[in-house]
C-alpha positions as CSV (number, residue, x, y, z in Angstrom):
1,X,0.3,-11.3,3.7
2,X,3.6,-9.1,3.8
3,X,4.4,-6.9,0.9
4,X,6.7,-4.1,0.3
5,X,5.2,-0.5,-0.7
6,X,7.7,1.2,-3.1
7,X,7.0,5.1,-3.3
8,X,8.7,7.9,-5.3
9,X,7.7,11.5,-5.5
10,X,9.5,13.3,-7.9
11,X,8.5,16.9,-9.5
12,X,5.4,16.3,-7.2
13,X,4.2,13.0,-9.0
14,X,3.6,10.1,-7.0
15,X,4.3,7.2,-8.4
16,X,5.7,3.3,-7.0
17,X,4.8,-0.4,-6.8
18,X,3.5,-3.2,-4.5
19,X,5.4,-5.9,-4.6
20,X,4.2,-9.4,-3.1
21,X,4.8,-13.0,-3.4
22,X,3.0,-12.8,-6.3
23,X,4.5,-10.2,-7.9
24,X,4.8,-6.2,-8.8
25,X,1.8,-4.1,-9.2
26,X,2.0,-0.4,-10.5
27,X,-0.1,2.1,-7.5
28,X,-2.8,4.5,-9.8
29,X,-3.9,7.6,-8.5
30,X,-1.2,8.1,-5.9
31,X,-1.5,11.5,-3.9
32,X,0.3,12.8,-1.2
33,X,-0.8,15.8,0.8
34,X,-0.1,17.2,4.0
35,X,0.6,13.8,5.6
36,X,-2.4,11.7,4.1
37,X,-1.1,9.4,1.5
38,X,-3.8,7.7,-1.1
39,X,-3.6,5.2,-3.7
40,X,-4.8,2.4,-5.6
41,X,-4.2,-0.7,-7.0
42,X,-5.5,-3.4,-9.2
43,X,-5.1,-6.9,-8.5
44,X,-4.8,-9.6,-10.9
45,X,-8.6,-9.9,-11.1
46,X,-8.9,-6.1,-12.1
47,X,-10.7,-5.3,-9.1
48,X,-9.8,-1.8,-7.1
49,X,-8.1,-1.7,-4.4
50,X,-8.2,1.4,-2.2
51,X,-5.3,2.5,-0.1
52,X,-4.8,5.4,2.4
53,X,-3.2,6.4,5.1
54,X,-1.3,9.1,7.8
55,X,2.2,9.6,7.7
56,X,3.9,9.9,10.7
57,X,7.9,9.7,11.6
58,X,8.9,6.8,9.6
59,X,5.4,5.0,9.7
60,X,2.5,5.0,7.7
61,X,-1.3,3.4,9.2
62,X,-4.4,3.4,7.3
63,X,-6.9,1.6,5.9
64,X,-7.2,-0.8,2.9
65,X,-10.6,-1.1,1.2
66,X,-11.4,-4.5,-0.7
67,X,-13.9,-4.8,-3.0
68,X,-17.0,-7.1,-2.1
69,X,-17.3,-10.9,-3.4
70,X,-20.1,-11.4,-6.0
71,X,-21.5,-7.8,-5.4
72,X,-21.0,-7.8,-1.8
73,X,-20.3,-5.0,0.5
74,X,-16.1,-3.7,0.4
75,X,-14.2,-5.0,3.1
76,X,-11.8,-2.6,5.2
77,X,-8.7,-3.7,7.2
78,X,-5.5,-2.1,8.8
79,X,-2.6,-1.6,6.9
80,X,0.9,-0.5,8.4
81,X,3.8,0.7,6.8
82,X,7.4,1.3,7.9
83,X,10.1,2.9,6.4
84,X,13.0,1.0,5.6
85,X,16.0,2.4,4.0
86,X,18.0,0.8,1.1
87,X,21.5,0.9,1.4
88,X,23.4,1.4,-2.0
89,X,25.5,-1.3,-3.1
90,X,28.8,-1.2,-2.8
91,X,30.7,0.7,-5.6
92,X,32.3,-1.7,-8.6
93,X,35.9,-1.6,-9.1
């Protein structure tokens, strides 16, 4: 599933959203250091969701840790993030 990682830093606070088909979740415990990013999420079931991940040039890659089914052991996969920037709109006249 594709969703779109929106990040802010501002006076050193980390803060943004995830947004996905099924809508925007607030990241928790966002840090940025160095180059290492790391963040949560929880999803609509409140389960964690464990981001992080190495910044380099315009791309981030990292892993995503899951939490188990029914007490089962976390499941990690590859994540990939790339930079896109937002044009401003056009002025209003």
């Amino acid at each position: 599933m594709q969703s779109t990682l929106h990040l802010q830093l501002q006076d050193g606070q980390l803060t943004g959203t995830i947004s996905s088909p099924s809508g925007d979740t607030p990241i928790n415990d966002a840090t940025f250091k160095g180059n290492v990013l790391t963040f949560s999420a929880t999803s609509g079931d409140d389960n964690t969701i464990r981001y992080s991940g190495t910044l380099s040039a315009d791309t981030i890659k990292g892993t995503v840790i899951f939490p188990g089914r029914n007490g089962g052991d976390p499941v990690t996969h590859n994540w990939t993030a790339k930079r896109v920037l937002q044009t401003p709109p056009p002025p209003s006249s």
